[in-house]
C-alpha positions as CSV (number, residue, x, y, z in Angstrom):
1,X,-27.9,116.5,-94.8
2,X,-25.2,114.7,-93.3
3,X,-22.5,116.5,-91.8
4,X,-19.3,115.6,-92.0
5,X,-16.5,115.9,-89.6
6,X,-13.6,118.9,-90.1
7,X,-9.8,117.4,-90.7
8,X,-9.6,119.6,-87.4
9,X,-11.6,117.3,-85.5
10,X,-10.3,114.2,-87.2
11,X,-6.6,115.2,-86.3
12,X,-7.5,115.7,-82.9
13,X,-9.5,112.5,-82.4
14,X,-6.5,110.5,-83.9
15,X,-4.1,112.6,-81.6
16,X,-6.4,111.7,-78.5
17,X,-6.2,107.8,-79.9
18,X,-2.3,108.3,-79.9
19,X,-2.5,108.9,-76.5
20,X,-4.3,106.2,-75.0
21,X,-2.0,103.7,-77.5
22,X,1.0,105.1,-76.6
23,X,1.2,102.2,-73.3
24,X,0.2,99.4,-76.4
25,X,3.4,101.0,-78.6
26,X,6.1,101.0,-75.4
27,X,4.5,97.5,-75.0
28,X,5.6,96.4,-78.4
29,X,1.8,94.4,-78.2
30,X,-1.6,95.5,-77.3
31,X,-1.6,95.0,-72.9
32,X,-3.6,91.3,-72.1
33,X,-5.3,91.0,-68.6
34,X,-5.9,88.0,-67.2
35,X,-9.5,87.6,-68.4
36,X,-8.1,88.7,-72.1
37,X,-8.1,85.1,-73.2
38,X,-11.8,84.7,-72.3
39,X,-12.9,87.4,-74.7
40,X,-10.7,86.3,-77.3
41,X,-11.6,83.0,-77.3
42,X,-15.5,84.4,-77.5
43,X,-14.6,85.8,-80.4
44,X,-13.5,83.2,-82.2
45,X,-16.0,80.8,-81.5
46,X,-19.1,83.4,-80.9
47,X,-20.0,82.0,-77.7
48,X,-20.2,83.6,-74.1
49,X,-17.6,82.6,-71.7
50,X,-18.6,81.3,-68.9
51,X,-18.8,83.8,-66.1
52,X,-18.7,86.9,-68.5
53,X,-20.6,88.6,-71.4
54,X,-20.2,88.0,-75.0
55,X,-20.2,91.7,-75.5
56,X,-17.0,92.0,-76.0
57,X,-15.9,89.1,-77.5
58,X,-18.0,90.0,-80.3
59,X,-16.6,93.4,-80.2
60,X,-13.2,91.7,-80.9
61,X,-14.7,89.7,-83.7
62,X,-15.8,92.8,-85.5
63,X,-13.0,94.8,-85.3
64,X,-10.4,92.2,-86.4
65,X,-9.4,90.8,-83.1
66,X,-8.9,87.3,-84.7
67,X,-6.5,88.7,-87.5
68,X,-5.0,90.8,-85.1
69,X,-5.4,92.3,-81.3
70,X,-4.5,95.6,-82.7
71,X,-7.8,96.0,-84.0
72,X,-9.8,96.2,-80.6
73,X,-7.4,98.3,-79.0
74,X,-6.8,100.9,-82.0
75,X,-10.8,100.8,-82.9
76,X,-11.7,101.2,-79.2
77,X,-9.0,104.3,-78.6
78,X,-10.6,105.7,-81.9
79,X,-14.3,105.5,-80.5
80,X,-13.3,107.2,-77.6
81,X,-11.5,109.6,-79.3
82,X,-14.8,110.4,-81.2
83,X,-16.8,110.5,-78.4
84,X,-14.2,113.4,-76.3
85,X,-14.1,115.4,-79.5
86,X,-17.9,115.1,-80.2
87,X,-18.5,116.5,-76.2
88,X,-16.3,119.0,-76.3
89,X,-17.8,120.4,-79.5
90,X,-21.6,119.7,-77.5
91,X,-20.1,122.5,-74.8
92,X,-19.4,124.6,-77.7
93,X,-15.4,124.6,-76.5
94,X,-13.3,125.6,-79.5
95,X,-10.8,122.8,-80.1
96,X,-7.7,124.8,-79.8
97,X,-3.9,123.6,-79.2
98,X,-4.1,124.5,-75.2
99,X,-7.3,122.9,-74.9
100,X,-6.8,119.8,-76.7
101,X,-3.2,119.3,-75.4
102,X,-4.7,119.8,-71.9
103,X,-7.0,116.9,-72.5
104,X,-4.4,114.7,-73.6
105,X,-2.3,115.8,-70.4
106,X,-4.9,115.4,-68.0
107,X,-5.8,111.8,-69.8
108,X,-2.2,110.8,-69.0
109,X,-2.8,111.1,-65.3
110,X,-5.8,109.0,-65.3
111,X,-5.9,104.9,-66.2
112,X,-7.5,105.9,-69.8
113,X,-4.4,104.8,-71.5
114,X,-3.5,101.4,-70.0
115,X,-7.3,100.8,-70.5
116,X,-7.4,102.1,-74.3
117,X,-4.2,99.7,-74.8
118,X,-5.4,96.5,-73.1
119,X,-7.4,94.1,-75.1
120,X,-10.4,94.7,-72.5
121,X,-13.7,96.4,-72.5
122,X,-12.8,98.4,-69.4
123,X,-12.7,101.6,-71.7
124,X,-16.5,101.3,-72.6
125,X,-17.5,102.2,-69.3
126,X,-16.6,106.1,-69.8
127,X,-17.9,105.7,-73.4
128,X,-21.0,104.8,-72.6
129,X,-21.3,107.6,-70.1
130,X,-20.4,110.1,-72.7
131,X,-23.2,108.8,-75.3
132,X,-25.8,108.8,-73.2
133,X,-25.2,112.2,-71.6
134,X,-24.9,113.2,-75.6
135,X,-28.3,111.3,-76.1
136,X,-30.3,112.6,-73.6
137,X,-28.9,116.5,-73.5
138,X,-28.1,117.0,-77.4
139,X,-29.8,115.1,-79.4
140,X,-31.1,117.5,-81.0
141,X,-28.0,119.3,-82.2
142,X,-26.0,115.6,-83.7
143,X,-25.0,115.1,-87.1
144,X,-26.9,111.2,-88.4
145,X,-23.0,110.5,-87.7
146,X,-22.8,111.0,-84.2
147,X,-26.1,109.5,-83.8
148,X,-25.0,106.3,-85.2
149,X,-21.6,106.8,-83.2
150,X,-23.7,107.1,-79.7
151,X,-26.6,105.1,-80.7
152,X,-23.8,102.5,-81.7
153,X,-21.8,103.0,-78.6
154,X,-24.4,101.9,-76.1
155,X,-25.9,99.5,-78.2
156,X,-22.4,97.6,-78.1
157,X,-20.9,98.7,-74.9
158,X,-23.6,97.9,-72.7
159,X,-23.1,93.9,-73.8
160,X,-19.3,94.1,-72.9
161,X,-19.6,93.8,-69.2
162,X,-22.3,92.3,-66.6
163,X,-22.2,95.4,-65.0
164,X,-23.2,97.6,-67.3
165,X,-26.5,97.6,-67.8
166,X,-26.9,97.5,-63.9
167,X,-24.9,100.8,-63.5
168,X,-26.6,102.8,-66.4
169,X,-30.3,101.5,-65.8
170,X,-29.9,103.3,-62.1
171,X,-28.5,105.5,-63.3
172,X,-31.4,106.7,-66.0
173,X,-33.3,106.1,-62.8
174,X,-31.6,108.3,-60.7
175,X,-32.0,111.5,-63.5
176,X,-35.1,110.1,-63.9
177,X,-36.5,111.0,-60.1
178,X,-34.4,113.7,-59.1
179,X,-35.9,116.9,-58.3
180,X,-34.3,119.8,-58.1
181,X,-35.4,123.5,-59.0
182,X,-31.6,125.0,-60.0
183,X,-31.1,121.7,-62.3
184,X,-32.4,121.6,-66.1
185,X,-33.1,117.6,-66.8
186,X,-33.6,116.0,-70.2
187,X,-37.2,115.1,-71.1
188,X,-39.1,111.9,-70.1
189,X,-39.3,110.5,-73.9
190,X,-35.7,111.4,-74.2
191,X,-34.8,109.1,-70.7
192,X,-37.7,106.6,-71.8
193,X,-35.4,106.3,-75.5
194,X,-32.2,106.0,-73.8
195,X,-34.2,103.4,-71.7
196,X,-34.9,101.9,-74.5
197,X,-31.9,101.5,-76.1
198,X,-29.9,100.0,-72.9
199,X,-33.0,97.3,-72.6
200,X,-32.6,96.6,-76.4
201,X,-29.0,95.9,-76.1
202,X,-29.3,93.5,-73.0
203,X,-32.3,91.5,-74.6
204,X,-30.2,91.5,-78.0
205,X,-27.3,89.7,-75.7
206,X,-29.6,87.6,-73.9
207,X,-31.3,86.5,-77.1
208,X,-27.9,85.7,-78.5
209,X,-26.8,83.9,-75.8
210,X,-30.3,81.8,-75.9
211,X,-29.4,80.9,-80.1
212,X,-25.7,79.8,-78.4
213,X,-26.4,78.7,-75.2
214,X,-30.4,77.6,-75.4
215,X,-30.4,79.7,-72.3
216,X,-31.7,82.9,-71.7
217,X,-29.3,84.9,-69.7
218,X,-26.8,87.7,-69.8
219,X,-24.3,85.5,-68.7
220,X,-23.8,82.1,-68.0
221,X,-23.0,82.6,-64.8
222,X,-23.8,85.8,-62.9
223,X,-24.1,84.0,-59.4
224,X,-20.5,83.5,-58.7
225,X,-19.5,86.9,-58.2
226,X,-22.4,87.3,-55.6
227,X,-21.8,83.9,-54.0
228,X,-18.1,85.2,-54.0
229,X,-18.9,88.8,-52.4
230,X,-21.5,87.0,-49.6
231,X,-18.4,85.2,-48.8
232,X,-15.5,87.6,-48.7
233,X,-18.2,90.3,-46.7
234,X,-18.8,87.4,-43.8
235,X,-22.3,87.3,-44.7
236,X,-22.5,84.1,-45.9
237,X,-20.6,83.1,-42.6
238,X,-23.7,84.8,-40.0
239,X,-26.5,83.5,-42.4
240,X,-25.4,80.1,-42.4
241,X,-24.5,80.4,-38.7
242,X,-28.0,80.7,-37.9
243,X,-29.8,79.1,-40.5
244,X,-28.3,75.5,-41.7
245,X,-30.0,74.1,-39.0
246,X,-33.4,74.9,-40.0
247,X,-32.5,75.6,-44.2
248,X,-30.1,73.9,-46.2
249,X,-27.6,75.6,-48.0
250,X,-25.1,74.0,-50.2
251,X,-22.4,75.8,-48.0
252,X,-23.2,74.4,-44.7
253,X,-21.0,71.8,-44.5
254,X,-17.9,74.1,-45.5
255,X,-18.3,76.8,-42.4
256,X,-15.3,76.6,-40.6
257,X,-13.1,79.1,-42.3
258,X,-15.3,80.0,-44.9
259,X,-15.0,83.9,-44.9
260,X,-12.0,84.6,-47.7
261,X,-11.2,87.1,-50.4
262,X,-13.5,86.5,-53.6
263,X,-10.6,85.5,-56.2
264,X,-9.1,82.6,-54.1
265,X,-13.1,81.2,-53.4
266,X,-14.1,81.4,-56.5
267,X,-10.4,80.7,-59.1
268,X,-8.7,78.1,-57.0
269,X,-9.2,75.0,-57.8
270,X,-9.1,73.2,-54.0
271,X,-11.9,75.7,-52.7
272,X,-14.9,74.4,-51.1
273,X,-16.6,76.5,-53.9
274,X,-16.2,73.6,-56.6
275,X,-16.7,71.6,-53.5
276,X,-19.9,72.6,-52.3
277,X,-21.2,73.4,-56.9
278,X,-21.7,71.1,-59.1
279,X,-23.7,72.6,-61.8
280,X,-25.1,76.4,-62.7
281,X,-28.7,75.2,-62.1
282,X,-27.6,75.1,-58.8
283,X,-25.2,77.6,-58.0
284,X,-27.9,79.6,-59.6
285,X,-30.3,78.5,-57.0
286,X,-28.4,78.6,-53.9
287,X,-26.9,81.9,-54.6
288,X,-30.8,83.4,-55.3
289,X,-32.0,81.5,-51.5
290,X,-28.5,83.0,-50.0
291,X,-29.1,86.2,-50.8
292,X,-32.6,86.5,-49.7
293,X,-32.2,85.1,-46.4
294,X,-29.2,87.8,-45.9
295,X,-31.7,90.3,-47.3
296,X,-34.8,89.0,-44.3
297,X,-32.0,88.1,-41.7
298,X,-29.3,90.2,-41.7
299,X,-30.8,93.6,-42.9
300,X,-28.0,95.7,-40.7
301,X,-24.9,93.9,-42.1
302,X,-25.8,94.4,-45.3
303,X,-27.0,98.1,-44.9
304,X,-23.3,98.4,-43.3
305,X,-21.6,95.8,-45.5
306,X,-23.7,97.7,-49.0
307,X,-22.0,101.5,-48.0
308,X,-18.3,100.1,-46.5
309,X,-17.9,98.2,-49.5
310,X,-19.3,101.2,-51.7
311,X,-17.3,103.3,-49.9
312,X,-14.0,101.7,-50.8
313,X,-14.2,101.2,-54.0
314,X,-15.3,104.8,-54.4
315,X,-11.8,105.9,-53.7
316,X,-10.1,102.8,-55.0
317,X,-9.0,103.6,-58.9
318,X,-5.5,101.4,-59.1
319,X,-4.6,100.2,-61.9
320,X,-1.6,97.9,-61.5
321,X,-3.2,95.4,-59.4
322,X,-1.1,92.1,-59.4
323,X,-2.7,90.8,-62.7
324,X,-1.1,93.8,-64.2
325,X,2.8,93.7,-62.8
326,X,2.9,89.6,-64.1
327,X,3.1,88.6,-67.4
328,X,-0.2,87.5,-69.4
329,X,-1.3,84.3,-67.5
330,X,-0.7,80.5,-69.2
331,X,-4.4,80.7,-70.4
332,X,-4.0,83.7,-71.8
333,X,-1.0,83.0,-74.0
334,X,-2.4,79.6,-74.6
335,X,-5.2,81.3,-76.7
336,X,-3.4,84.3,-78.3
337,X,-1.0,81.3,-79.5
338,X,-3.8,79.2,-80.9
339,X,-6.1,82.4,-82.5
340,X,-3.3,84.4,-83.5
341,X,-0.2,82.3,-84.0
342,X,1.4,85.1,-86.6
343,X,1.5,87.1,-83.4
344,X,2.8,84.6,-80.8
345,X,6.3,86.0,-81.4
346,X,5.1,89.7,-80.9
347,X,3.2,88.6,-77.8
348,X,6.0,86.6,-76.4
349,X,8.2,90.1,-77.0
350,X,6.4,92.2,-75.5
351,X,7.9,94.0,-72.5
352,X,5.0,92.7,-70.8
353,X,6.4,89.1,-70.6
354,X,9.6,90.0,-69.6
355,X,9.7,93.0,-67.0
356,X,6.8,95.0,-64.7
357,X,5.8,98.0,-66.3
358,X,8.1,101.2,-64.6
359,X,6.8,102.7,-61.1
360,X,3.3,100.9,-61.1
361,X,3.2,102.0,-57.4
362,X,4.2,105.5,-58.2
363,X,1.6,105.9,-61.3
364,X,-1.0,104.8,-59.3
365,X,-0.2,107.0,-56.5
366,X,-0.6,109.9,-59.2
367,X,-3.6,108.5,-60.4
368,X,-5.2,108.8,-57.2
369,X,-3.6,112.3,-56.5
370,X,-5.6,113.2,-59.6
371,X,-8.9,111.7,-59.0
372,X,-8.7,113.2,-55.5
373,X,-7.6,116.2,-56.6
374,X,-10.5,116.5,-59.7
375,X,-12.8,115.6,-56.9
376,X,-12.2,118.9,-54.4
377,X,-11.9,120.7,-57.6
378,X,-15.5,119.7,-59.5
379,X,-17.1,120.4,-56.0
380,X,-15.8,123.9,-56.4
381,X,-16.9,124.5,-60.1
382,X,-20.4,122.8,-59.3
383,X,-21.2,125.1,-56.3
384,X,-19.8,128.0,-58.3
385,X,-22.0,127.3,-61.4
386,X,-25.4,126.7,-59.1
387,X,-24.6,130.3,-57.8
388,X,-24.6,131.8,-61.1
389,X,-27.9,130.6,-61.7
390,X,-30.1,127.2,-63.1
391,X,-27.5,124.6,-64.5
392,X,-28.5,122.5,-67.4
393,X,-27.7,119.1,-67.9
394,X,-25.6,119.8,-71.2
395,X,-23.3,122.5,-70.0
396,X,-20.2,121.1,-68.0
397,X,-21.4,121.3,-65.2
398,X,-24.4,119.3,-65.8
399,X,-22.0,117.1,-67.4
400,X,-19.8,116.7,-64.1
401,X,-23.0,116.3,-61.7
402,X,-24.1,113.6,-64.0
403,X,-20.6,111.6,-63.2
404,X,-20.7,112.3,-60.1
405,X,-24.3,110.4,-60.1
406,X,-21.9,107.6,-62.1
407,X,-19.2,107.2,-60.2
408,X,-21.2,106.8,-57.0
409,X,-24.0,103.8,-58.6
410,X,-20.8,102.4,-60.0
411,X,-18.9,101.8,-56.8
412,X,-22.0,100.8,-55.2
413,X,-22.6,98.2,-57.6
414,X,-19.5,96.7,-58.4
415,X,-18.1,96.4,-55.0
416,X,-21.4,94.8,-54.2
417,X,-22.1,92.4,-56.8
418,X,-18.3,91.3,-57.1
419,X,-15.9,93.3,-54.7
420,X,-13.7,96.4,-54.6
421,X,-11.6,95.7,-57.3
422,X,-9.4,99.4,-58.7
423,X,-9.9,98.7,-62.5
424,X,-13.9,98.9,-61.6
425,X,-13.6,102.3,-60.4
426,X,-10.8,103.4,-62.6
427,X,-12.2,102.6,-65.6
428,X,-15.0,105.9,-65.0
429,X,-12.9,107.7,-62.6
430,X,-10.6,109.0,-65.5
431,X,-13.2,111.2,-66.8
432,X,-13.3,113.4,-63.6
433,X,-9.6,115.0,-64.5
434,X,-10.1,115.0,-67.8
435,X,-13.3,117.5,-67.0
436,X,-11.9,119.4,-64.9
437,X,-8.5,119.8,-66.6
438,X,-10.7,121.2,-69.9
439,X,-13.1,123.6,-67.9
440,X,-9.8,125.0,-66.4
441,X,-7.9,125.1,-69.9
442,X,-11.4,126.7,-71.3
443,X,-11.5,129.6,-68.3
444,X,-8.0,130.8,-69.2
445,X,-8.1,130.8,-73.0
446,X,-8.8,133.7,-74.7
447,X,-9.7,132.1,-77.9
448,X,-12.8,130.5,-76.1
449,X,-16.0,131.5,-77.5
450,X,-18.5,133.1,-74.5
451,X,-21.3,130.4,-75.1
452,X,-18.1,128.3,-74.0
453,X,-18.3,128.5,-70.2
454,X,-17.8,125.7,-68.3
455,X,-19.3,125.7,-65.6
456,X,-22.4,127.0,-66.3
């Protein structure tokens, strides 16, 4: 029998929804990035964009994005709502005022909200962390509701970002080979179904992309964040130092001040990148021949270059970067105004176009006082919990350790298969306080049910 959710729960996931709108409401318009206008476009006409996934585009489409771009944004808010309320009742933590107005607090001092607001899929990134822990440590326990709702979740999310599927496939890995005696993991055929599911929802996308496209692919055009990165890390620069003489690359004749920050190589129009490229074929190729020749040739760099970059972007969780404290790009407006011209006017309102949002430097600082701070602070509830005995997976303390796992594969992967960009890191790193903030709230309420402990 299916069980349905209590107005309790309901109230609080639309409070928690509130919350992470509240940036879109000040805003006067849901928040557009710069790469807004891709995904909106992709929804309109169903097809990938260029150098991203169609994921999200599609998400856009079946939410209403092309009646409105409050439909993303409020349905995405809502999911993640769901998906806070459904783990907090998984730890068996009664959803009382403190606790719940705790969350929301903590939430506030993370970049959930400018993420649930902005007509991105940053927010998915957290979501799908959340439905696969639920997956693979209490399965068992969810309503057909919440198994649609995770099931769903991953299904969808995992096609909103090239990234995703990377990050989450290690990281099933990762549960998947750790040993440890103290630490209760989740079956194989539970990881082998979760497996599953992720590889089901990247051949679904590629499949799609082959009926749009006629090629087989995740995206279009994965190689130019790595061409980008070889270039920005310098090593591009010592490979083609030492090899153009013997091996081609389509680089060689653009050495001399090659090494540059990704966005200018690969956005401006005057770099040697649409210089040395012609067509995907081969910028495809090159990119694949690059890399290998850094991976025979240069093994130390990149070993260094692999755990710097990691390293950075591990710590790096801003949220205004410039894209953020300027109004929506020309592109951007171009194709709200053309999908959605009943919303021009709101768009063109929006405080957004017409002033930087208030302190950017200032919340970000607090946003990194917060992760920082959620980081000493889960150590100390993680080492406490292993001495009280064997931690299990689906208490919060397995819960933490498993974003821990997260948050490390994610830097690691992003900063190396693009660069170290805040919004990559930010857009995880939100859950740490949020954690922490509730296992806190939970110690010191006295309406807590024992089974409630969190940390154990």
């Amino acid at each position: 029998m299916t069980r349905l959710p209590s107005r309790r729960k309901i109230a609080w996931v639309l409070a928690i929804a509130l919350a992470l709108l509240l940036p879109a409401i000040w805003n006067r318009y849901p928040l557009l990035y710069s790469d807004s206008g891709e995904y909106l476009l992709s929804a309109m006409n169903k097809r990938p964009p260029r150098v991203r996934t169609v994921g999200y585009g599609l998400w856009m489409w079946s939410t209403g994005g092309t009646l409105t771009l409050w439909g993303p944004v409020v349905a995405q808010s809502l999911l993640l709502g769901a998906l806070l309320v459904r783990t907090l009742v998984a730890l068996e933590i009664a959803l009382t005022p403190r606790v719940m107005l705790t969350l929301i607090a903590a939430l506030w001092l993370t970049a959930a909200p400018w993420m649930g607001s902005e007509a991105m899929p940053d927010i998915f990134t957290g979501a799908i962390l959340l439905a696969t822990w639920l997956i693979l440590a209490h399965w068992s326990s969810l309503g057909l509701a919440t198994r649609v709702l995770v099931v769903g979740t991953i299904f969808v999310g995992v096609a909103t970002h090239v990234t995703m599927p990377v990050v989450f496939g290690i990281l099933l890995v990762a549960v998947a080979v750790t040993r440890m005696r103290r630490l209760t993991l989740p079956s194989r055929p539970r990881l082998a179904a979760t497996a599953a599911l992720l590889a089901a929802s990247v051949a679904s996308l590629a499949t799609f992309n082959w009926a749009r496209t006629k090629e087989v692919s995740v995206t279009r055009m994965p190689s130019v964040f790595v061409i980008g990165h070889l270039v920005e890390s310098g090593l591009a620069a010592k490979v083609l130092a030492d090899r153009c003489a013997v091996e081609p690359f389509a680089l060689c004749p653009y050495q001399a001040g090659l090494t540059q920050p990704i966005e200018p190589f690969i956005w401006n129009d005057s770099s040697v990148f649409y210089k040395a490229y012609h067509g995907e074929d081969e910028l495809r190729s090159d990119t694949r021949r690059l890399a290998s020749a850094v991976i025979i040739h240069e093994p130390l760099a990149l070993a260094w270059s692999v755990l710097s970059y990691g390293a950075r972007q591990f710590v790096d969780v801003e949220v205004f970067d410039r894209a953020r404290t300027q109004p929506a790009g020309k592109f951007t407006k171009s194709v709200v105004s053309y999908v959605l011209p009943h919303e021009e006017r709101a768009m063109m309102n929006a405080r957004q176009q017409r002033e930087p949002p208030v302190a950017p430097r200032l919340i970000d600082a607090l946003i990194l006082v917060a992760f920082l701070a959620s980081l000493g602070a889960s150590v100390v509830l993680i080492r406490a919990a292993f001495r009280r005995g064997v931690i299990a997976m689906g208490s919060m303390a397995g819960l933490q350790l498993y974003l821990w796992a997260a948050l490390v594969i994610n830097a690691l992967v992003c900063a190396n298969l693009s660069g170290v960009f805040g919004r990559y890191q930010a857009r995880l790193a939100w859950l740490l306080p949020a954690l922490v903030a509730l296992a806190l709230a939970v110690a010191r309420d006295p309406r807590q049910p024992r089974s409630a402990r969190p940390v154990e």
